[in-house]
TIKELO-914414 format. One record per atom (N, C-alpha, C): x, y, z. Coordinates in steps of 0.02 Angstrom, whole numbers, padded with zeros to 5 digits, always signed. Layout:
<rs>
XYZ...
</rs>
This chain:
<rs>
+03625-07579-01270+03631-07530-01217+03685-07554-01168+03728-07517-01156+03790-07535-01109+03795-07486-01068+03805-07507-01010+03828-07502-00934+03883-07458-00936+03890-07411-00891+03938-07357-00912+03996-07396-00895+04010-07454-00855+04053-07506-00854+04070-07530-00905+03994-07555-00942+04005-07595-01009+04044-07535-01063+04033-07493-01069+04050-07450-01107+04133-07446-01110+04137-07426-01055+04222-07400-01055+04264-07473-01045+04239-07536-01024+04263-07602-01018+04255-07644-01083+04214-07639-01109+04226-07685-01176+04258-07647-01231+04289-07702-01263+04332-07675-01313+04297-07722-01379+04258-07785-01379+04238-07824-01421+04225-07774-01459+04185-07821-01528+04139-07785-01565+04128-07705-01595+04187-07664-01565+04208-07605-01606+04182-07556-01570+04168-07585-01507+04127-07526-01458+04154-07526-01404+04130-07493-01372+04191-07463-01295+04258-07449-01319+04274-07452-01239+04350-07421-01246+04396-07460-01219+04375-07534-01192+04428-07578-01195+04469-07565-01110+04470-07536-01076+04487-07507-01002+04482-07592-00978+04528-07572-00936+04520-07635-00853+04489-07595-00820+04442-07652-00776+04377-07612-00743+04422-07585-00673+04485-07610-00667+04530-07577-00608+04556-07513-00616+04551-07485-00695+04596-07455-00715+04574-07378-00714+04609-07336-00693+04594-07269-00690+04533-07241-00714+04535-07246-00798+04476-07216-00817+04418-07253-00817+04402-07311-00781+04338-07362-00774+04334-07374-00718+04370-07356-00652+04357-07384-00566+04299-07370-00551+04287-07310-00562+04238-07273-00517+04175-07272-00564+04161-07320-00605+04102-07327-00665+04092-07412-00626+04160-07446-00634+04137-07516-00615+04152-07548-00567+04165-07492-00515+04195-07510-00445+04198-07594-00416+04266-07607-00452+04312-07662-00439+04330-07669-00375+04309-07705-00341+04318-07722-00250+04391-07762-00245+04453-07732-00207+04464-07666-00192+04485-07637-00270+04490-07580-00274+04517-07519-00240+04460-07512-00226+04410-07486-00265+04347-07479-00225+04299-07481-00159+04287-07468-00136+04237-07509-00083+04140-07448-00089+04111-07524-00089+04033-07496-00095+04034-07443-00079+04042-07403-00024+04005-07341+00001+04042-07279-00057+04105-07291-00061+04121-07248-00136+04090-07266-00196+04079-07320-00220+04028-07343-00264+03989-07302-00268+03927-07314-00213+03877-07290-00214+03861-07207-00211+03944-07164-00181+03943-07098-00174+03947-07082-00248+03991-07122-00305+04046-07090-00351+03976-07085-00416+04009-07072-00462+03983-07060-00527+03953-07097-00545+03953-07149-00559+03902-07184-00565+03850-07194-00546+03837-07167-00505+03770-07186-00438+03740-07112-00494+03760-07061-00516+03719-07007-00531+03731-07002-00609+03763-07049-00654+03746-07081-00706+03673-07081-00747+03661-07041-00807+03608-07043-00841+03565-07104-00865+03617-07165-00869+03605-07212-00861+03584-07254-00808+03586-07251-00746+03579-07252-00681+03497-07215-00674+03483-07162-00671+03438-07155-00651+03399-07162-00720+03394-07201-00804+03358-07218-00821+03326-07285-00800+03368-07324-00783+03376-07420-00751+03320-07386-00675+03340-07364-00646+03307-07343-00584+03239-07316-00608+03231-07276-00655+03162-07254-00682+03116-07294-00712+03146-07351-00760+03105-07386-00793+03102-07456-00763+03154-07468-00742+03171-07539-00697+03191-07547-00627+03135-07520-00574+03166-07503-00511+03194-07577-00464+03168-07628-00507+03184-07683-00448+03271-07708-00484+03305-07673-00524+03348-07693-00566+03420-07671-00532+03482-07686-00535+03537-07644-00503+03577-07630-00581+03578-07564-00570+03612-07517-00627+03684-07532-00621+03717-07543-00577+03783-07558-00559+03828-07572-00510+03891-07630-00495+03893-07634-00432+03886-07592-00365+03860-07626-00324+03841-07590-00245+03779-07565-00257+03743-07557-00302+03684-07510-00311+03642-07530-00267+03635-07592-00222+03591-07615-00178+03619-07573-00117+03676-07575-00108+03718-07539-00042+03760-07593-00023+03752-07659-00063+03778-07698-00021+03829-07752-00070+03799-07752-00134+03846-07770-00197+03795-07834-00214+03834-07895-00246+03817-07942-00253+03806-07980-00167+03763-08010-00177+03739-08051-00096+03747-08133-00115+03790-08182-00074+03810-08232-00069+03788-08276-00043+03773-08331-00042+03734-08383+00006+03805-08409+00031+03809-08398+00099+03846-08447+00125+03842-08511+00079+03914-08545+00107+03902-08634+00051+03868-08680+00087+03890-08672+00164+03835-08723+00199+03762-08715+00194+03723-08667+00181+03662-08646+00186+03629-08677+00097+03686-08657+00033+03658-08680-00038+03674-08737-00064+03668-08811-00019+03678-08861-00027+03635-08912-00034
</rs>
């Protein structure tokens, strides 16, 4: 099962379509920070993705795709994970 990211970004294995996740037809599936920024993320296609609201239906504590939290991936400062 692939990620509408995974989908249009992999090219391995004879599946997808091989796209840069920067690239026109994959931005707004794998919103690449920049061009991107979260709050378009979270407005664009992906957010209303069939895939998206299955991950959300069957797996609510799960993120379907970047920003899906609102906030993206979350970082520990370095001084704090030492």
């Amino acid at each position: 099962c692939y990620s509408p990211c995974g989908k249009l970004s992999f090219g391995q294995w004879g599946q997808g379509y091989g796209h840069a996740p920067q690239s026109e037809e994959a931005r707004d599936f794998c919103c690449p920070t920049p061009p991107v920024q979260p709050e378009a993320c979270s407005s664009g296609p992906v957010a209303r993705a069939l895939y998206t609201e299955a991950v959300h239906r069957l797996c609510p504590s799960v993120y379907a795709f970047a920003y899906d939290d609102g906030v993206g991936l979350a970082q520990c400062p370095a001084p704090l994970c030492q």
